[in-house]
Every structure is written in structure tokens, then in C-alpha cells.
TIRONU-117002 format. One record per residue (C-alpha): residue in three letters; x, y, z. Coordinates in pm, whole numbers, plus 50000, padded with zeros to 5 digits. Each point is the difference from the previous one (the first is absolute). Layout:
REM residues N
ALAXYZ...
REM end
This chain:
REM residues 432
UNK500005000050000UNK502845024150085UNK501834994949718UNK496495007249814UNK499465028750141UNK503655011949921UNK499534995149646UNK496795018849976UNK501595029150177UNK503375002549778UNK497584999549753UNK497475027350086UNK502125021650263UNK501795022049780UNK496965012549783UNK498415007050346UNK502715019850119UNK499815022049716UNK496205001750009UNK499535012750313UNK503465022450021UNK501114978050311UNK503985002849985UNK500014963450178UNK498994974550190UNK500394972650231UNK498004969850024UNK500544973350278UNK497804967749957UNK499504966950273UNK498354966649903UNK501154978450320UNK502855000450098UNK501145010749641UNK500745036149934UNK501345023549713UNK500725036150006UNK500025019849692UNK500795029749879UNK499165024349664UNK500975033149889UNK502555023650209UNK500975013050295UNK500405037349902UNK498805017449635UNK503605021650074UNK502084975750135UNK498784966949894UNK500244964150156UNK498234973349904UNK497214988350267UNK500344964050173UNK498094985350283UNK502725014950239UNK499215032749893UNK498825026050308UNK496915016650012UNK498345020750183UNK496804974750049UNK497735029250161UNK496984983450254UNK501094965849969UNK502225009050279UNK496435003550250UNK499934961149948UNK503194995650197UNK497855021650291UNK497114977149951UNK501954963950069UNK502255015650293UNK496625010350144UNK498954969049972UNK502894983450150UNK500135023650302UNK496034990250054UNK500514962649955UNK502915003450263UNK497785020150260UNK501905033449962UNK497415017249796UNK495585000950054UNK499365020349632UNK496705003450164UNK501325022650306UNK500465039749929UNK502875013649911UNK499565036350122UNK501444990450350UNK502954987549830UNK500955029449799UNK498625029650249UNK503225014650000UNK499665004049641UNK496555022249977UNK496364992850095UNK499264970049723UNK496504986850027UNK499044979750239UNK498504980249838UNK502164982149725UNK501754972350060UNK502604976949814UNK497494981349801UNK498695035249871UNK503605013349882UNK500694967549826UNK496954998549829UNK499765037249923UNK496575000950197UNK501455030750225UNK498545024349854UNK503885017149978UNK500135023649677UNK503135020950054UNK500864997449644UNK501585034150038UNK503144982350165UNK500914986649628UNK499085028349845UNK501685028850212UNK502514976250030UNK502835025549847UNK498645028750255UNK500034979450302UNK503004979749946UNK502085035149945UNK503075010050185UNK500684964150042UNK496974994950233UNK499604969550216UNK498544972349787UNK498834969450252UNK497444985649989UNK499105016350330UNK500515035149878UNK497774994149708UNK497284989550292UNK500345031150132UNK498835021549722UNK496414979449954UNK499344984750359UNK497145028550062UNK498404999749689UNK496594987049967UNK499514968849824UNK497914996149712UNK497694977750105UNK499404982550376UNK502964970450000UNK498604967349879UNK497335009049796UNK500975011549662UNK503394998249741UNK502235018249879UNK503264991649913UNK502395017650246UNK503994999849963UNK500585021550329UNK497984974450179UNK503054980049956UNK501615027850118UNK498724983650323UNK499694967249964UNK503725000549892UNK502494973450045UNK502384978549778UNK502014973350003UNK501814977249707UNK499134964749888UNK503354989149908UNK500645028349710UNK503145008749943UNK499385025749745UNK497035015650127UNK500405032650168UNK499015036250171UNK502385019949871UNK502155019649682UNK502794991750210UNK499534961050026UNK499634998449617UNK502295017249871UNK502364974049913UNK497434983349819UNK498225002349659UNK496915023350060UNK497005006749753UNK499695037750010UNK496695018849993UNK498105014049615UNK497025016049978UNK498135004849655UNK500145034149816UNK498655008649642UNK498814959849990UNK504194992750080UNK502254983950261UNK501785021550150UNK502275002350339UNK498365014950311UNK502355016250226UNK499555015050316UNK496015001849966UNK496764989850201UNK499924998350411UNK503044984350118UNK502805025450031UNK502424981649751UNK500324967249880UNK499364978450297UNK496535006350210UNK500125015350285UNK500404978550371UNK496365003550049UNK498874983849685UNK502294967250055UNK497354980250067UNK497575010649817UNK501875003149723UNK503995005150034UNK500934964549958UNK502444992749656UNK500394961449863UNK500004981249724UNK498224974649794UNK501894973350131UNK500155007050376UNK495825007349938UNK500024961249915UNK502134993150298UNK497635022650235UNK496654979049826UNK501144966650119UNK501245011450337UNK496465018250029UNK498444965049897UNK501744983750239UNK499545018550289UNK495985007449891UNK498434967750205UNK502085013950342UNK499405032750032UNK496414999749796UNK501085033349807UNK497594997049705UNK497294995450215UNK496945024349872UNK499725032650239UNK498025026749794UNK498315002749658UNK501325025949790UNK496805018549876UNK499794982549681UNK498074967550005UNK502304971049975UNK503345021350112UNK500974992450348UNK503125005450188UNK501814979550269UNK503155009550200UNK500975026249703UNK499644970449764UNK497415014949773UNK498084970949833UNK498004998949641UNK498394978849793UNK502444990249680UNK498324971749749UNK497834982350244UNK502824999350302UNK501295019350226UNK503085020250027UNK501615018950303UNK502545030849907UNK500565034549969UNK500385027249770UNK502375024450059UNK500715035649841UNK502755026650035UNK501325027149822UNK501634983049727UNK498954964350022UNK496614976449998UNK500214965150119UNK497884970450126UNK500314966750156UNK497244971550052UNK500264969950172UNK497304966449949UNK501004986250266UNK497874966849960UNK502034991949647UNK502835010250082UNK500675027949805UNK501295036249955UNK500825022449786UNK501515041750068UNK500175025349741UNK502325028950025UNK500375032349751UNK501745030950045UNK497625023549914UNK497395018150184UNK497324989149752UNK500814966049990UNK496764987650035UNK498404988149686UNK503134984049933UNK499754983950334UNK496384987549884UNK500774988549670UNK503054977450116UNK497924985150302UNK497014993949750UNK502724983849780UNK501334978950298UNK496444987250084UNK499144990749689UNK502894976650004UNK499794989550332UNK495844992550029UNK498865008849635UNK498375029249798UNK497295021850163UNK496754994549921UNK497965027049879UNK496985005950248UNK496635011149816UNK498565028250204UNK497265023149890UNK500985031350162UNK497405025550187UNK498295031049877UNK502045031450100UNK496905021250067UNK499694983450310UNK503885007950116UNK500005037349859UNK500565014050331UNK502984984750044UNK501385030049751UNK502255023850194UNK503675007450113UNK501804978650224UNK503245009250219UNK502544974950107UNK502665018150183UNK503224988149870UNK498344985549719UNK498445035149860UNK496875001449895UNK497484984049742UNK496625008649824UNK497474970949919UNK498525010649668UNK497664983849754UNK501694990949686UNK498995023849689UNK498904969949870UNK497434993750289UNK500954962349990UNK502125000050404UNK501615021250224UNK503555008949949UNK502825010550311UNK501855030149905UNK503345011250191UNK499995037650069UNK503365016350034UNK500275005050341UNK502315034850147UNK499624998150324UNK499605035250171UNK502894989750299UNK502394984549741UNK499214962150083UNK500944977549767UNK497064977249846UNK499794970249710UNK497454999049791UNK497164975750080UNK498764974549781UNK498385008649662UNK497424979349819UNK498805003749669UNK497144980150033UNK498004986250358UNK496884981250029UNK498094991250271UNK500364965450151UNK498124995650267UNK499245016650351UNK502555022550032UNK502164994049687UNK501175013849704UNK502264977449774UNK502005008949676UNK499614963949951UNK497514979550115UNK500244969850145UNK504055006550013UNK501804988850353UNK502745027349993UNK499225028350231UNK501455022449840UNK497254996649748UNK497255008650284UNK498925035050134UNK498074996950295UNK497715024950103UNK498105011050359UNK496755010950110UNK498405015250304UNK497634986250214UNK497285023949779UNK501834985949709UNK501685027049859UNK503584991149854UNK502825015950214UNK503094984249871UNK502024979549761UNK502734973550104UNK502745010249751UNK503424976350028UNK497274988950331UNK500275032150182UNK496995018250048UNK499715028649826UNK497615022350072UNK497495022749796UNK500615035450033UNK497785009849675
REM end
């Protein structure tokens, strides 16, 4: 099967590369105990090396999975009751809620926005500022949540902030910092400009190239493809003791859920456990099945990696459990949904309007440039050209697909007026 799939992706790698502008890539696949790491396209467009499966990335919020299975551990061992507040904890850090606990910052059911941290990142990290984890605490521990802890979602990075720990499962090449990979070859970060690669440097939240301290374990951590294979199997075989992929929360979206940080989803009839992750510069994923035996990571260095990172995956399943089939849905009348029209803010994400196509055949997402009036720093949110509904509380650009990232979820009141979106599964509110 490996060698299968390493065929196919020799084949069809460097015509995707060039499609979607992704400088390069690396892939890390697990069948068993058999594993191959891969690796397409370069290092650098200016000073080019060609990727392998030891390449470094920056792999973004796969890092809060290494929070989830420590947490785990520590509550399988007695030294940790996720259920118990955390306020008393932390209260020399600032007046958090009283009310969230452990199981609420791993699942991000907190209710913890504080997206500003990432995006004022450059103004609060100035004057080489203190960057713990416990600073960063600090700046948010007053502000009110967004919603009372436990009862709602919304994807929350500096609720890792305090949930945060990290430890290493037998990686040597997986690391925190610029300084413990610099004698190593590193992917650096592109962007897209004028429908081209290009190299990003010194842009988004983090100061320079390496995240700040705060953001290690939500998203600092750098590997590779091949130590992502390593970290599957020792996740595998430490899953039946410490019970980390046990279910804790749903994720707003029907069929989503999330377990120690593990986020699980549906993928052709199974299910996988993983994580996404996203930086300034790169786009990655890795899902596990843990009941075959199998997993695969995909790592690119560009910030807009992502429909790369779909059409290798969907490339990988077909391989692995066959084509897709094609679901027949007849989709709802939008004159029922029309009040869903309006603008949509997502703090670090910007902001979005929900439109009905010219055509009058769906809805379409449209990403508003976003200047913030205090400077922040803010990535567009997801666009769609085309969203139908799907269901209580769904709109889908396709159908019957099992990728989230083809799902926008939106909320109503208790008088049933909509109030939000969940773009990239934050809630974003309606402000128009």
C-alpha cells in the first residue's frame, strides 16, 4: 500500500505544487508499523533545498495535541481532575472565571476569545516584553468570556494559553525554538501574491520567525513528517492507558467532536483523530485511524496551504479506502435562510459578509479587508463562492462532503434570530 501510495504521489505532487503556488511539502504516511516520509518541492523559493520527510516545519495547532495526551496522562495518574477550576490555580495571574475548568480549555468550551493576543502580538511583545505563558495570562484573565464555560464553541488558541504544558514523545527533531533548529534543514514561510509563491518574511503575529513563548503550545511546536509518524504510533500506543481520545465536547457542527485536543471527524465512513494547524507561513494536518492502524501528516510552507492540504489527503484516501461517493442531496430553498444575510466579525480572522449570489442559486462568504483601527494584525477568514443549506444549522459548499472546512455553521437565538457564524470554528459574531 505504501509503496502505492508513493507512486501516486511522485506522480501527481509536482502539478499540485504548482497549482496551488505551495513552494513545498512534506508528507509523512503509517500503515502498521510501516512508515514513509516524503518530501516535494523546496525549502526556500530564494535559497532552495529540496524537501524530505526530515524537513522542519512549523506544524501550527498540532502542537495543542501534545497538551491534550499530557493532560491525560497527569489525570490517569491522579495529578490532574480536568473537571476542577482552574481560577484558584492561576489567581496570581488575574481574576479568570470561575467557572472553567480543564475540560473547557481543552475542548475550547471556555468561552476564552482573546484573539487580540495573536493579533497585537507585535505591540505587546515590544521592547522585548516578557513572553510566558503566564504573562500572556495576564493580559486576558479579566475579560469576559463569550459565552458561560461549557455551553457553547469556539475555537480558542489562548485557552491553551492556559491549559499549557508539553512534553516530547521520543522526537528528536521536534522543537520550540529558532535556536534548536538551526542546524537543521528548515521549510521557510510563502505567502501567495498576484496568484504567486512568494517568501514571507517577518509578517503576521509572532515577532519574527519563531512564535512567541506563549503560543508554544498552542501552536509553537516545529517537526517533521517523519517524527509526526513517530509521535502517531507513540500516541497509539499510549491511547488505551491514559484514555486521551476519549469524547469530551462536540464541536458545534454535527458529527465534529473533540477529545483531549484530539479533534475527531468523519473521513469515508471512519473516523479520524488530528489536527490542523496554521501559522504565518505554513498549513499542515495530521490524522490518525487509530482502529487500522494508520496515519498520514501533511506539511506545506505556505500560509495558504490548505487546498493543497485537501487535495493530497483526498488523494491519500482514495488510495487507502477508495473513491468518494457522490451523495445526492436536493438542497433547500434560500427564501427561508435570507436572514442569515449580513456582516460577520471574527477578530483575528477579519470580517465577512454572507451575500446571495447574483445568480440567486446559494449564498456566497466574502472576506472583507480588514484595517484594524489599533493596528492589530488579522487573516482573512474563509471565502466561499458558493454555500447551501444542509440542514439545521448548516451551510455546505458541498453537500454531503466530510471535510470541515467545507461547512459554515451558523447560530441562532433563543427567538431565532441568527447571531453568528463559526468561521475556521470560532464564533463570529454579526455586527450588521
Amino acid at each position: 500500500m505504501l509503496s502505492t501510495l508513493r507512486e501516486m504521489l511522485d506522480r501527481e505532487m509536482p502539478a499540485l505544487l504548482e497549482e496551488f503556488q505551495v513552494p513545498g511539502v512534506g508528507i509523512g504516511l503509517r500503515i502498521g508499523e510501516e512508515t514513509l516520509g516524503l518530501g516535494y518541492g523546496v525549502t526556500n523559493l530564494e535559497h532552495p533545498l529540496a524537501v524530505d520527510g526530515d524537513t522542519v516545519f512549523q506544524v501550527g495547532s498540532i502542537s495543542k495535541t501534545f497538551v491534550g495526551i499530557v493532560a491525560a496522562q497527569l489525570e490517569r495518574e491522579g495529578l490532574l481532575d480536568i473537571e476542577a477550576p482552574v481560577a484558584p490555580v492561576l489567581a496570581d495571574l488575574g481574576p479568570l472565571d470561575p467557572r472553567i475548568t480543564m475540560r473547557h480549555l481543552l475542548t475550547h468550551g471556555s468561552g476564552i476569545d482573546a484573539q487580540y493576543m495573536i493579533g497585537r502580538a507585535h505591540e505587546l511583545l515590544a521592547d522585548h516584553a516578557d513572553d510566558s505563558i503566564q504573562a500572556s495570562i495576564r493580559h486576558f484573565a479579566d475579560d469576559p468570556v463569550m459565552f458561560e464555560p461549557g455551553t457553547d464553541f469556539s475555537y480558542s488558541g489562548p485557552g491553551f494559553m492556559v491549559a499549557a504544558a508539553l512534553e516530547p514523545a521520543g522526537m528528536a527533531r521536534t522543537f520550540t525554538t529558532a535556536d534548536e533548529v538551526i542546524t537543521y534543514r528548515v521549510a521557510a514561510p510563502h505567502d501567495i501574491s498576484d496568484g504567486r509563491a512568494r517568501l514571507a518574511r517577518d509578517e503576521g503575529w509572532q515577532r519574527h520567525w519563531q512564535l512567541p513563548g506563549w503560543d508554544v503550545p498552542g501552536g509553537g511546536v516545529l517537526s517533521t513528517a517523519n517524527e509526526l509518524m513517530r509521535y502517531a504510533e507513540y500516541a497509539w500506543r499510549t491511547a488505551p492507558a491514559t484514555g486521551f481520545l476519549r469524547l469530551l465536547a462536540n464541536r458545534g457542527i454535527p458529527g465534529l467532536d473533540v477529545a483531549y485536543a484530539w479533534m475527531r471527524e468523519p473521513r469515508r465512513g471512519r473516523y479520524a483523530f488530528g489536527h490542523d494547524g496554521l501559522t504565518i507561513g505554513y498549513s499542515s494536518r495530521l490524522l490518525s485511524y487509530p482502529e487500522e492502524g494508520i496515519a498520514y501528516a501533511v506539511l506545506t510552507n505556505s500560509v495558504k496551504g490548505e487546498p493543497l492540504k485537501n487535495a493530497v489527503e483526498r488523494r491519500i484516501l482514495d488510495v487507502l479506502f477508495g473513491a468518494e461517493e457522490p451523495v445526492d442531496s436536493v438542497p433547500e430553498p434560500l427564501d427561508d435562510y435570507l436572514d442569515l444575510v449580513g456582516r460577520y466579525d471574527c477578530g483575528f480572522y477579519g470580517q465577512a459578509d454572507l451575500r446571495v449570489r447574483e445568480d440567486g442559486t446559494a449564498f456566497e462568504l466574502v472576506a472583507l479587508p480588514t484595517a484594524r483601527q489599533d493596528g492589530s494584525f488579522t487573516i482573512d477568514p474563509m471565502s466561499s463562492p458558493r454555500l447551501l443549506p444542509a440542514g439545521p444549522g448548516v451551510l455546505s459548499s458541498d453537500p454531503g462532503s466530510e471535510f470541515p472546512e467545507d461547512v459554515l455553521m451558523y447560530v441562532r437565538d433563543h427567538a431565532g434570530r441568527p447571531v453568528a457564524l463559526r468561521i475556521h470554528e470560532r464564533i463570529a459574531e454579526r455586527v450588521s
